[in-house]
PDB file as gemmi writes it, atoms N, CA and C in Angstrom:
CRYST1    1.000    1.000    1.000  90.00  90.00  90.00 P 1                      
ATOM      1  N   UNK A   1      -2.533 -57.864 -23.448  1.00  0.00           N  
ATOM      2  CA  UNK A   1      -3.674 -57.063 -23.823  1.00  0.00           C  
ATOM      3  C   UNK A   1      -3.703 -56.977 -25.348  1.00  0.00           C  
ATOM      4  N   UNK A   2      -4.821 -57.064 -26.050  1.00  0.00           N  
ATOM      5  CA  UNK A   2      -4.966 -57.150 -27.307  1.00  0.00           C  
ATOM      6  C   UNK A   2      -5.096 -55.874 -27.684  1.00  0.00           C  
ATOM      7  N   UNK A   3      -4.798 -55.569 -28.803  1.00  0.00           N  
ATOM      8  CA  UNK A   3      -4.475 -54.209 -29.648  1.00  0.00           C  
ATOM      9  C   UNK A   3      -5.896 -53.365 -29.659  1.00  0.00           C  
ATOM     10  N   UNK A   4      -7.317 -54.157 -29.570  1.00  0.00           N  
ATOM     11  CA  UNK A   4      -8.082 -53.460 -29.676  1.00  0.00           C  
ATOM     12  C   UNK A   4      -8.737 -53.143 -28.333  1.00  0.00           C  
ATOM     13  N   UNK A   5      -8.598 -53.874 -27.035  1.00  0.00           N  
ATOM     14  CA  UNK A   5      -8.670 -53.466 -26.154  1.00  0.00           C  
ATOM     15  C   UNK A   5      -7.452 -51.949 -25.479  1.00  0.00           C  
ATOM     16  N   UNK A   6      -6.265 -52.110 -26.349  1.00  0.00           N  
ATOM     17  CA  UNK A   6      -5.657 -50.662 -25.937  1.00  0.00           C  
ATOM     18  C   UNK A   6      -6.238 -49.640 -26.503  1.00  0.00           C  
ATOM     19  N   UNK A   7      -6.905 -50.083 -27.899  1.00  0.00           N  
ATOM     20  CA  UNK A   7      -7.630 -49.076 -28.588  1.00  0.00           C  
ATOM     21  C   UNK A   7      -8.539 -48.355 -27.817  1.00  0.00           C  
ATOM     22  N   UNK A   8      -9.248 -49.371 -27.248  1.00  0.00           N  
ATOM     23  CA  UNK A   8     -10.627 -48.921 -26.043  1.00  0.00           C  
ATOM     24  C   UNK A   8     -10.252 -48.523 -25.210  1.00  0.00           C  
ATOM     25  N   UNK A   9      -9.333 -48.816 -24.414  1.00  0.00           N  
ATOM     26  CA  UNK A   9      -8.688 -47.661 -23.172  1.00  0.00           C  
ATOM     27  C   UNK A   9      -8.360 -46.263 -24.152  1.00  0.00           C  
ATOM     28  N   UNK A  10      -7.493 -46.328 -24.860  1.00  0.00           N  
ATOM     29  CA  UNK A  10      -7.142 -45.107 -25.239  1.00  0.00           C  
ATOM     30  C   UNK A  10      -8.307 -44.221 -25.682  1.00  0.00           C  
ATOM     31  N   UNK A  11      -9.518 -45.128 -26.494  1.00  0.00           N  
ATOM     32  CA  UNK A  11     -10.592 -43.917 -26.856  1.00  0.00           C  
ATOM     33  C   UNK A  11     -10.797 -43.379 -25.656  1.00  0.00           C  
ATOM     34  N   UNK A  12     -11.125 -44.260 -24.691  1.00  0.00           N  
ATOM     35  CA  UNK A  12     -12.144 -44.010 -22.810  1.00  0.00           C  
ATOM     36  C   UNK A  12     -11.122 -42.887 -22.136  1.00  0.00           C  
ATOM     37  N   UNK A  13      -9.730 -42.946 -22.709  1.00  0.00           N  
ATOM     38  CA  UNK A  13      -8.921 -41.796 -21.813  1.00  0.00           C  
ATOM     39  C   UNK A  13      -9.093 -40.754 -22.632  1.00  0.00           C  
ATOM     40  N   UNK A  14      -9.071 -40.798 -24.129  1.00  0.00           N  
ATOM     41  CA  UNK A  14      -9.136 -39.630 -24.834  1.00  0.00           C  
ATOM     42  C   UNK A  14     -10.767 -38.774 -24.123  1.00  0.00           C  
ATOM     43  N   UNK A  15     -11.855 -39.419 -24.105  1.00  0.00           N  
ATOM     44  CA  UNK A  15     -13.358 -39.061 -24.321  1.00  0.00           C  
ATOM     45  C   UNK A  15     -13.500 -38.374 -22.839  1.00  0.00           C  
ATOM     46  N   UNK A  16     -12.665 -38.672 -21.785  1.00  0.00           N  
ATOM     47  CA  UNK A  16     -12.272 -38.480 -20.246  1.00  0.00           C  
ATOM     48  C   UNK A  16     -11.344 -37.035 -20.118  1.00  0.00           C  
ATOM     49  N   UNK A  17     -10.334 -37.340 -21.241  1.00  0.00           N  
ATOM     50  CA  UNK A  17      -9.984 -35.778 -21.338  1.00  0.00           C  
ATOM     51  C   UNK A  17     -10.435 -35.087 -21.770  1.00  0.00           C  
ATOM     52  N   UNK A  18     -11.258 -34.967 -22.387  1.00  0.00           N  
ATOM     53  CA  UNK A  18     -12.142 -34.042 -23.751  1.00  0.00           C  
ATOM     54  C   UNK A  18     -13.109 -33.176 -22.703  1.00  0.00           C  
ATOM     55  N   UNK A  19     -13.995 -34.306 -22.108  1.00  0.00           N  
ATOM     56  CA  UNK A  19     -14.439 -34.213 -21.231  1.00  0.00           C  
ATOM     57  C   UNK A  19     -14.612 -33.025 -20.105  1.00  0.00           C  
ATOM     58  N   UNK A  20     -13.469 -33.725 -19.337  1.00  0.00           N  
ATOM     59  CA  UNK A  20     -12.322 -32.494 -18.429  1.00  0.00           C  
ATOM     60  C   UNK A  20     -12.028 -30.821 -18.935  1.00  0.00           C  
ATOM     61  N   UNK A  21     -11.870 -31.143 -20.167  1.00  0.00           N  
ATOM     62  CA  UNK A  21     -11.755 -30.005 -21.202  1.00  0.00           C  
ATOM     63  C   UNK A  21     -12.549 -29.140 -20.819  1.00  0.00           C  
ATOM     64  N   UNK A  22     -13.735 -29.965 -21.436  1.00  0.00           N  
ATOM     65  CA  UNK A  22     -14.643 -28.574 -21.865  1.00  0.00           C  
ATOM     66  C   UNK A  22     -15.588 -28.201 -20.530  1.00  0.00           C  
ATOM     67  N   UNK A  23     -15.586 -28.868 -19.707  1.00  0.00           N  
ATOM     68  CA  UNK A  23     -15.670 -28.679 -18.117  1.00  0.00           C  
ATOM     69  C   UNK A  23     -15.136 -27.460 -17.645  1.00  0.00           C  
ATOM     70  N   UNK A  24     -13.818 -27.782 -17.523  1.00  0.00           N  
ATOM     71  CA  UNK A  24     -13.098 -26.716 -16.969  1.00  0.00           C  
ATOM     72  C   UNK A  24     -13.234 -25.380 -17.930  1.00  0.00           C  
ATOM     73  N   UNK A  25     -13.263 -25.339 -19.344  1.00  0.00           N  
ATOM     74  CA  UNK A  25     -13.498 -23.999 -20.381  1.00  0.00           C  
ATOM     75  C   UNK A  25     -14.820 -23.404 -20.092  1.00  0.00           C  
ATOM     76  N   UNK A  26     -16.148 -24.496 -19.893  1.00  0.00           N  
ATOM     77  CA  UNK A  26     -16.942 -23.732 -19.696  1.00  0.00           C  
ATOM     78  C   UNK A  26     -16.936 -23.248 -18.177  1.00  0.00           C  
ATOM     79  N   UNK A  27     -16.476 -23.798 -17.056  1.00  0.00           N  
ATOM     80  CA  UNK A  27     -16.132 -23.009 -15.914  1.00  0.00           C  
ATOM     81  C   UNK A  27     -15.581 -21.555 -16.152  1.00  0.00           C  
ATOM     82  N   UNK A  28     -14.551 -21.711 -16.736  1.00  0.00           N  
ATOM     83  CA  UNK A  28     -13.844 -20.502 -16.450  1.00  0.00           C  
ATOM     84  C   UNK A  28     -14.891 -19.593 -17.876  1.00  0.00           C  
ATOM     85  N   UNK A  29     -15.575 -20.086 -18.625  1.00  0.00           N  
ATOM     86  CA  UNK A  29     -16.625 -19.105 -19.455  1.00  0.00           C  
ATOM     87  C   UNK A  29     -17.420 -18.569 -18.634  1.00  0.00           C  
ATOM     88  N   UNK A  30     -18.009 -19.072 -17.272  1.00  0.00           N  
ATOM     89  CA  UNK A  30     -19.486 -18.312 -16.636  1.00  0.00           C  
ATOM     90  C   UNK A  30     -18.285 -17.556 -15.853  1.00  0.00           C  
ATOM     91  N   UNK A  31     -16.874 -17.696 -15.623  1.00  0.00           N  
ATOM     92  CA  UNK A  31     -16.153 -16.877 -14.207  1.00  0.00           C  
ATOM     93  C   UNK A  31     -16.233 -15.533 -15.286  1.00  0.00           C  
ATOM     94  N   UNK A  32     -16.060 -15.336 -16.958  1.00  0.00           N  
ATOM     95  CA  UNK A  32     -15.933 -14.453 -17.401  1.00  0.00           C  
ATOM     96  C   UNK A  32     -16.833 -13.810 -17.534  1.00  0.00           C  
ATOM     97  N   UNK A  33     -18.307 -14.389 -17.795  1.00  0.00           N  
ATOM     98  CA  UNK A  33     -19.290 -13.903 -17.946  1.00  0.00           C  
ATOM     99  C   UNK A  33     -20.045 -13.112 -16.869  1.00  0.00           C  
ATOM    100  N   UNK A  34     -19.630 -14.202 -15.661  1.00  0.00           N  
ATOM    101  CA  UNK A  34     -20.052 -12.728 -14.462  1.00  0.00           C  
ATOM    102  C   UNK A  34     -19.293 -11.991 -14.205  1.00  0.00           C  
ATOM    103  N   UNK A  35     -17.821 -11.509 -15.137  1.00  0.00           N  
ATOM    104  CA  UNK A  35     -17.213 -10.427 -14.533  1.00  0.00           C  
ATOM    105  C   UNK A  35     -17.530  -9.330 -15.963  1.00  0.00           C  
ATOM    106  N   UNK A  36     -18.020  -9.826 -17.179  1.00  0.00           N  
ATOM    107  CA  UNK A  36     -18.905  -8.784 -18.146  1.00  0.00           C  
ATOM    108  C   UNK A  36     -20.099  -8.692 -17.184  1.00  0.00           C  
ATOM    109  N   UNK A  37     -21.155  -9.392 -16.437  1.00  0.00           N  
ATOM    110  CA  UNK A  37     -22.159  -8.992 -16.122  1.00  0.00           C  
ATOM    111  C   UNK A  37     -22.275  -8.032 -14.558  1.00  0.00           C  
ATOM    112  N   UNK A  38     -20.869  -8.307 -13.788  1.00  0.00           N  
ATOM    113  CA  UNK A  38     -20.349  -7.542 -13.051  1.00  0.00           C  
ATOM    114  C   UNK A  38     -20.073  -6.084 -13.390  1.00  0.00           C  
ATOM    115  N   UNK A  39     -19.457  -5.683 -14.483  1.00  0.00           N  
ATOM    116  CA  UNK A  39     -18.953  -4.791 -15.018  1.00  0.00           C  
ATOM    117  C   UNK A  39     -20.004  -3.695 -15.545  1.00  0.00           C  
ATOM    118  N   UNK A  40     -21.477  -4.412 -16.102  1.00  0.00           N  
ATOM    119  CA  UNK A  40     -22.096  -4.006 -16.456  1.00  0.00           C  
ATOM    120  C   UNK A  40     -23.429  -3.424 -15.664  1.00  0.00           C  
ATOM    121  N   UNK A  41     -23.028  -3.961 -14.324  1.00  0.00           N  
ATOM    122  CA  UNK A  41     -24.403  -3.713 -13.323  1.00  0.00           C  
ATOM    123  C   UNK A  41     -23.216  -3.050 -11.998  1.00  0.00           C  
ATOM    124  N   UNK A  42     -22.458  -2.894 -12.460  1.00  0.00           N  
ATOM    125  CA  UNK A  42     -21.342  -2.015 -11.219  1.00  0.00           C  
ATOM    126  C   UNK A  42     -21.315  -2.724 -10.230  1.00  0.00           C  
ATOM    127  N   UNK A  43     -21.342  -3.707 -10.164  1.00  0.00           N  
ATOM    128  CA  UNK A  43     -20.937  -5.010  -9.079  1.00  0.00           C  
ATOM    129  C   UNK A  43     -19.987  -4.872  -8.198  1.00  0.00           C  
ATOM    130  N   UNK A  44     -19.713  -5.001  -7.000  1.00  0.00           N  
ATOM    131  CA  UNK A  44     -18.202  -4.858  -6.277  1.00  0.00           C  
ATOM    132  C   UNK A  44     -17.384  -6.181  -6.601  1.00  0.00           C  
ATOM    133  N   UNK A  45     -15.792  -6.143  -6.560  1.00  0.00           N  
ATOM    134  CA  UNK A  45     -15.603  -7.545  -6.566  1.00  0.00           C  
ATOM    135  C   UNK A  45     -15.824  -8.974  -6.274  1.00  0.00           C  
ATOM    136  N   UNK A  46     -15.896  -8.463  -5.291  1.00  0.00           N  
ATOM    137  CA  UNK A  46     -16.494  -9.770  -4.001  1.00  0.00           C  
ATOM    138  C   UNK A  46     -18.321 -10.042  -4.778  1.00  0.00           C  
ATOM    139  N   UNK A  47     -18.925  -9.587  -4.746  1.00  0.00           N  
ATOM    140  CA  UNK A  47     -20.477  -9.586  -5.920  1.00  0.00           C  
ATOM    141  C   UNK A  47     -20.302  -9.959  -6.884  1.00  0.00           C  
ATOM    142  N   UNK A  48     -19.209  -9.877  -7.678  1.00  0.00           N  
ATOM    143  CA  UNK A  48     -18.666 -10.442  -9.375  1.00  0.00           C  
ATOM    144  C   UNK A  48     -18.353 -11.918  -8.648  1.00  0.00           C  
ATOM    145  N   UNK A  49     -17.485 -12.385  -7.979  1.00  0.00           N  
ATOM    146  CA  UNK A  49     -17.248 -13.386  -7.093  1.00  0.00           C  
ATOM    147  C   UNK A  49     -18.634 -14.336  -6.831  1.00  0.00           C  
ATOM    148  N   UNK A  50     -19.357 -13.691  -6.042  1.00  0.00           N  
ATOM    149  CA  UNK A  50     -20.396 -14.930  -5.624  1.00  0.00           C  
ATOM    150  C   UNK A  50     -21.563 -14.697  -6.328  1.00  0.00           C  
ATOM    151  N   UNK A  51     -21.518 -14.172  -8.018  1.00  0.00           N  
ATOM    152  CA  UNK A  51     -22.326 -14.464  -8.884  1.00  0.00           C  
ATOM    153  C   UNK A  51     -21.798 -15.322  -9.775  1.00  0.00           C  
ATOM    154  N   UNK A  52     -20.726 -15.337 -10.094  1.00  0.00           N  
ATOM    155  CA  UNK A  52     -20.021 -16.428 -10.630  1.00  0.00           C  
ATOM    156  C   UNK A  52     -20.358 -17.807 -10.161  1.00  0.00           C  
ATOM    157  N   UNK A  53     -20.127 -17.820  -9.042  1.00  0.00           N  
ATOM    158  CA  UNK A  53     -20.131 -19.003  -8.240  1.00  0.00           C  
ATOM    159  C   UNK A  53     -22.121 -19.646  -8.261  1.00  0.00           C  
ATOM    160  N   UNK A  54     -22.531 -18.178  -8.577  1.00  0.00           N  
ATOM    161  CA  UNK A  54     -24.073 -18.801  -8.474  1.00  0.00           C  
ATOM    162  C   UNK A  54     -24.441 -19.002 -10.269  1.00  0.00           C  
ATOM    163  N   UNK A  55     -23.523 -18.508 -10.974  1.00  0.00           N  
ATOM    164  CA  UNK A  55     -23.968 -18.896 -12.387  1.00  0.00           C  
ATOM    165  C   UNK A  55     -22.913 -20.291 -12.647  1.00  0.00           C  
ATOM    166  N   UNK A  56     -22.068 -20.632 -11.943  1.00  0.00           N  
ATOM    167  CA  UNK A  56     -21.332 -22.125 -12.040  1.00  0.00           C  
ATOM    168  C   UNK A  56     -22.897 -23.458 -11.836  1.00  0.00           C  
ATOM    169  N   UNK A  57     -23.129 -22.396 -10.381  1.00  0.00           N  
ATOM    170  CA  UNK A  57     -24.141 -23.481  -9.379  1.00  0.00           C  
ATOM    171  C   UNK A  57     -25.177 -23.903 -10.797  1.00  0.00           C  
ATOM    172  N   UNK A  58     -25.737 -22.605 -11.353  1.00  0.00           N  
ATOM    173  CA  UNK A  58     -26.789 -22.842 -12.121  1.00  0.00           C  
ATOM    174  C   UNK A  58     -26.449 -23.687 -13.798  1.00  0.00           C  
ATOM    175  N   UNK A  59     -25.402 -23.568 -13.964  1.00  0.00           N  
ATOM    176  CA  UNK A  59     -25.052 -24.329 -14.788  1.00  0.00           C  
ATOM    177  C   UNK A  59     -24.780 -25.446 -14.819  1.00  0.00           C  
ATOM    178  N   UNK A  60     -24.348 -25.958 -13.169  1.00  0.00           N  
ATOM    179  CA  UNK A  60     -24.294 -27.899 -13.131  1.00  0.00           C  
ATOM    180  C   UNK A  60     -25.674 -28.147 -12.476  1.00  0.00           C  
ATOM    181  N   UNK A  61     -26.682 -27.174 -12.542  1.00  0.00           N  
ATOM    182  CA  UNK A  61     -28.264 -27.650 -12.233  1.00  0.00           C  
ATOM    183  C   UNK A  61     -28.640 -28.283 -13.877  1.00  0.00           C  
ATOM    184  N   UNK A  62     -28.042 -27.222 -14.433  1.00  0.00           N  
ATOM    185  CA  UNK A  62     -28.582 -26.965 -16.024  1.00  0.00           C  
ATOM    186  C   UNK A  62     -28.022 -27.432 -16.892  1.00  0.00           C  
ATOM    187  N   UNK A  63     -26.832 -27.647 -17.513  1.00  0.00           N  
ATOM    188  CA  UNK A  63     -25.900 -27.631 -18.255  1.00  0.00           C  
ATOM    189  C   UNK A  63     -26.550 -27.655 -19.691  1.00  0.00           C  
ATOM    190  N   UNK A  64     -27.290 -26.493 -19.737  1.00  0.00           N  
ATOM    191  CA  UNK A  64     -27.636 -26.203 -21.367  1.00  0.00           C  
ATOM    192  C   UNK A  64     -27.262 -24.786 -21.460  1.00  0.00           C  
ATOM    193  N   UNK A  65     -26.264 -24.218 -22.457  1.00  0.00           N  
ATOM    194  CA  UNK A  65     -26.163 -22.794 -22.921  1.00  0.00           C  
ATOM    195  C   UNK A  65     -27.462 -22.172 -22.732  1.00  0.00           C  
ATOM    196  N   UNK A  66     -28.691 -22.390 -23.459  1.00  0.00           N  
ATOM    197  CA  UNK A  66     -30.043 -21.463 -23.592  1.00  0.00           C  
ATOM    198  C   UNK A  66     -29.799 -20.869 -22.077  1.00  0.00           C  
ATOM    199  N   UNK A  67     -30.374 -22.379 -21.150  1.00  0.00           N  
ATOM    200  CA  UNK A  67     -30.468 -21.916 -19.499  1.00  0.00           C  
ATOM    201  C   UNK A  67     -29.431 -20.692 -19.097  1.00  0.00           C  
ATOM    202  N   UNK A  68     -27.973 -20.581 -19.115  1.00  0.00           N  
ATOM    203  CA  UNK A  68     -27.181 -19.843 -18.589  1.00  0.00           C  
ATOM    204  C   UNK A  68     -27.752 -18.505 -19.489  1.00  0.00           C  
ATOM    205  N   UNK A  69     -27.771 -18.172 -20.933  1.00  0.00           N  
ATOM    206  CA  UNK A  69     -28.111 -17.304 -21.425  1.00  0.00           C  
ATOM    207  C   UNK A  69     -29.748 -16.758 -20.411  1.00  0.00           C  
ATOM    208  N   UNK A  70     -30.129 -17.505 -20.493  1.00  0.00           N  
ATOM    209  CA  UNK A  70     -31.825 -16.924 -20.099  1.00  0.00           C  
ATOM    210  C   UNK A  70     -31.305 -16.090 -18.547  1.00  0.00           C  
ATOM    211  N   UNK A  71     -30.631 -16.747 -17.652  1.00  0.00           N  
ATOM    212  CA  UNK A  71     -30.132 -16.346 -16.359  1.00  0.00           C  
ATOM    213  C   UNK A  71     -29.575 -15.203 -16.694  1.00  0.00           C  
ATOM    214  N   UNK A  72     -28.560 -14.723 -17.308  1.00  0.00           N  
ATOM    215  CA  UNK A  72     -27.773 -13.517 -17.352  1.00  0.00           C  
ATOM    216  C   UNK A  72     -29.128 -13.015 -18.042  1.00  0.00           C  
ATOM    217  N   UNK A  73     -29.619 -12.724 -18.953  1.00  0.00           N  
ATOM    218  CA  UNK A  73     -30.475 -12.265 -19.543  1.00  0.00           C  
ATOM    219  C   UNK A  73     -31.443 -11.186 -18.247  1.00  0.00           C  
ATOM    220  N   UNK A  74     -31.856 -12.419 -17.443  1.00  0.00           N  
ATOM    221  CA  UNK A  74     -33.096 -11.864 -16.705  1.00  0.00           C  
ATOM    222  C   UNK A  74     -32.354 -11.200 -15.593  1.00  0.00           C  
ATOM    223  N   UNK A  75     -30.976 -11.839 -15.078  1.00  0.00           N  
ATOM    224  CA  UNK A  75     -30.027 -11.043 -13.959  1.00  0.00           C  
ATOM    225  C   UNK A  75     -30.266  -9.584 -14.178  1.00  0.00           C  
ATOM    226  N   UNK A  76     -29.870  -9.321 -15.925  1.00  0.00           N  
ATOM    227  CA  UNK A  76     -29.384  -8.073 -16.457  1.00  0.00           C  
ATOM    228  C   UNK A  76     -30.718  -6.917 -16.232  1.00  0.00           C  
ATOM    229  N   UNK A  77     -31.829  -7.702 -16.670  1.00  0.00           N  
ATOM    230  CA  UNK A  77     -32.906  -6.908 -16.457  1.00  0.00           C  
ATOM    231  C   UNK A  77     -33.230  -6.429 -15.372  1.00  0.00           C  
ATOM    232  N   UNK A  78     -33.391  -7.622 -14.108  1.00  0.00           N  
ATOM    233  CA  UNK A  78     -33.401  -7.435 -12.951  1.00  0.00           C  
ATOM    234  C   UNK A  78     -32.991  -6.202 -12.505  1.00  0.00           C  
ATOM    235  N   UNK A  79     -31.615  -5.979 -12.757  1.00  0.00           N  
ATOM    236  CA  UNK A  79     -30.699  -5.120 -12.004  1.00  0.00           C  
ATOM    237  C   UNK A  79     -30.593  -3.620 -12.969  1.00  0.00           C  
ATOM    238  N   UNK A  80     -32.132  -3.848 -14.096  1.00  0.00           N  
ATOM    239  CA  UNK A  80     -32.181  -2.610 -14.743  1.00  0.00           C  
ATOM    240  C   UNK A  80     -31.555  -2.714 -16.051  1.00  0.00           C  
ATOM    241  N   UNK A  81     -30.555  -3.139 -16.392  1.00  0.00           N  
ATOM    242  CA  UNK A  81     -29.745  -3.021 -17.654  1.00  0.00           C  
ATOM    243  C   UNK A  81     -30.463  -3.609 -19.096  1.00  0.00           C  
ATOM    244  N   UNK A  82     -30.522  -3.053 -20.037  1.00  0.00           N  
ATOM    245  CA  UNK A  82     -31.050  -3.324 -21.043  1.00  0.00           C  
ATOM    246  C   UNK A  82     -30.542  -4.199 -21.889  1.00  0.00           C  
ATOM    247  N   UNK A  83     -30.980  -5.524 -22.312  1.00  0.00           N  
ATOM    248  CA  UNK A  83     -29.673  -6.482 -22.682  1.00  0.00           C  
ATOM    249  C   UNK A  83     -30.888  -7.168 -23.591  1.00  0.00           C  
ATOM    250  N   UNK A  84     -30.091  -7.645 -25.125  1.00  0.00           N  
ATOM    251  CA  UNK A  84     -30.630  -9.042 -25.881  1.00  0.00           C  
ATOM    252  C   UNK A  84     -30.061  -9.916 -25.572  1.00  0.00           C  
ATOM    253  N   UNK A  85     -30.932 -10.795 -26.084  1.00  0.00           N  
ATOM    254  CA  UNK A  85     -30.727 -12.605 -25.981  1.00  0.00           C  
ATOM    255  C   UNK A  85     -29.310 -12.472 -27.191  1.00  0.00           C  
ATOM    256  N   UNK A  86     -29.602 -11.831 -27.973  1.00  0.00           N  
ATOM    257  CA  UNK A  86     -27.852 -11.547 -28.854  1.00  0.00           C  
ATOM    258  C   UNK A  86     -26.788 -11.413 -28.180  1.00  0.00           C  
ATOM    259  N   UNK A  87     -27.026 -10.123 -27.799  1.00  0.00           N  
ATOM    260  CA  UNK A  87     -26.016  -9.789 -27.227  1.00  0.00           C  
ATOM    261  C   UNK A  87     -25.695 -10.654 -25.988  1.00  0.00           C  
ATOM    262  N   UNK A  88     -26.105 -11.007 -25.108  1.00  0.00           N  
ATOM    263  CA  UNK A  88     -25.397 -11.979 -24.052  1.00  0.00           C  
ATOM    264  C   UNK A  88     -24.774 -13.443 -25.023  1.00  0.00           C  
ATOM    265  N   UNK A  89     -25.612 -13.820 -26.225  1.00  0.00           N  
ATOM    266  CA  UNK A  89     -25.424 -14.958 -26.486  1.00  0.00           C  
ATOM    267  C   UNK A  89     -23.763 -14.427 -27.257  1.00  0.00           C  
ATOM    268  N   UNK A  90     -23.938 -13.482 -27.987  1.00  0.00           N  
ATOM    269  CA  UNK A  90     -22.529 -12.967 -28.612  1.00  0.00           C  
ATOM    270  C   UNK A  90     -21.212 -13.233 -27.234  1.00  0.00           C  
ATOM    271  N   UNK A  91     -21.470 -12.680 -26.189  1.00  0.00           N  
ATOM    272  CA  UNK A  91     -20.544 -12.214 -24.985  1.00  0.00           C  
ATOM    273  C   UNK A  91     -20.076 -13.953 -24.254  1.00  0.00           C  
ATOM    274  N   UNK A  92     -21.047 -14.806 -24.471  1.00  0.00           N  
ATOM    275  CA  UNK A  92     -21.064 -16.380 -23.780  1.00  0.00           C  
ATOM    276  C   UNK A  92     -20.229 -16.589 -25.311  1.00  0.00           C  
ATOM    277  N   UNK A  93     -20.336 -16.458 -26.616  1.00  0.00           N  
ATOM    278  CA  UNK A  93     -19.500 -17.388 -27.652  1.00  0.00           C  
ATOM    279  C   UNK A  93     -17.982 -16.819 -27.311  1.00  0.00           C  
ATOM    280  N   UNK A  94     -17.784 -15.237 -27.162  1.00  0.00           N  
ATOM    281  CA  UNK A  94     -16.809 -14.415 -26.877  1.00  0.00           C  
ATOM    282  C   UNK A  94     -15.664 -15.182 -25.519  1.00  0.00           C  
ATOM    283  N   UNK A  95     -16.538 -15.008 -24.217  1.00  0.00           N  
ATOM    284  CA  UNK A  95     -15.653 -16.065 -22.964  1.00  0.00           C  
ATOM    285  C   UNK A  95     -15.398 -17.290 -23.240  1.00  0.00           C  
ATOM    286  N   UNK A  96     -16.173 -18.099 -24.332  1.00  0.00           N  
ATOM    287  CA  UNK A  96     -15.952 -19.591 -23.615  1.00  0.00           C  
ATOM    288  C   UNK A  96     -14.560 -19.392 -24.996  1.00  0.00           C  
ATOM    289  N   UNK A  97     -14.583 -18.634 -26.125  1.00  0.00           N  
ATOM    290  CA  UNK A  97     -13.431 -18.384 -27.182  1.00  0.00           C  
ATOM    291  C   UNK A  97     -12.386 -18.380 -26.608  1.00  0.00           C  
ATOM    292  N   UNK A  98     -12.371 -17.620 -25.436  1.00  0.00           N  
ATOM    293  CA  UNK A  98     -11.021 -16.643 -24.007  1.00  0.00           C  
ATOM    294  C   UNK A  98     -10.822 -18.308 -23.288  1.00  0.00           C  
ATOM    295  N   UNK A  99     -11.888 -18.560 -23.130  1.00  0.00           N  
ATOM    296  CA  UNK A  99     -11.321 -19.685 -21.831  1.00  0.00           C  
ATOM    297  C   UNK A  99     -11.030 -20.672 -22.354  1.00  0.00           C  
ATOM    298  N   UNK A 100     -11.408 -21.053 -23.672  1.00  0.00           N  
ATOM    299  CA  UNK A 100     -10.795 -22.299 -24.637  1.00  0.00           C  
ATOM    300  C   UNK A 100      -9.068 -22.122 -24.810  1.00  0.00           C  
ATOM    301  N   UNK A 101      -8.933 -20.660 -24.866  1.00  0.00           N  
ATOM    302  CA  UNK A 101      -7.669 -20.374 -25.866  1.00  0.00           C  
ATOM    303  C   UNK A 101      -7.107 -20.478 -24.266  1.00  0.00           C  
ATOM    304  N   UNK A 102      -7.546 -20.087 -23.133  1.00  0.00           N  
ATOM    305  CA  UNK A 102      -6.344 -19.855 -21.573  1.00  0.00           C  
ATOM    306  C   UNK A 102      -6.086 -21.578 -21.543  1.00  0.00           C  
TER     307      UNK A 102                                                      
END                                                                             
C-alpha cells in the first residue's frame, strides 16, 4: 500500500470518528435539553424520557440547530412557559458544552 493511500484511509477513519463524535454529543445534548425542558414544565420522569426520545426523533428528521431550537421554543410555549429564542439557544450551547466534555 502506498503512503498516500494510508494517508486516505487514515483521513476516511479520522472524518468517521469525528463524525461518531459529534453524533453521539449532540444525542446526549437533546437527552439534556429535555431534562432542562422537563424541569421547566414539571414533567414526570418517564415524560422527560419520551420527550427526549421525540426531540432525538426530530432532530434526525432535521439535523439543523435552528429546527431543535424552534421545537423546544414552541414545546415551552405550548405547555405555557415563557421562553426566548436566547434563552433556549443559550441552554442548547450550555448541553451540547456538558455532553462534549462527558
Amino acid at each position: 500500500m502506498s503512503g498516500f493511500s494510508e494517508r486516505e484511509q487514515g483521513f476516511e477513519k479520522k472524518l468517521a470518528f469525528e463524525g461518531d463524535k459529534k453524533f453521539r454529543a449532540t444525542a446526549k445534548r437533546n437527552k439534556l435539553l429535555a431534562q432542562w425542558v422537563g424541569a421547566r414544565t414539571g414533567m414526570t420522569r418517564e415524560q422527560t424520557s419520551q420527550y427526549a426520545t421525540e426531540l432525538s426523533d426530530h432532530d434526525l428528521k432535521k439535523p439543523v440547530d435552528a429546527d431543535v431550537e424552534e421545537k423546544v421554543l414552541a414545546d415551552l410555549r405550548t405547555r405555557g412557559i415563557s421562553s426566548t429564542a436566547q434563552e433556549v439557544r443559550a441552554e442548547m450551547t450550555r448541553c451540547m458544552t456538558q455532553a462534549s466534555a462527558e
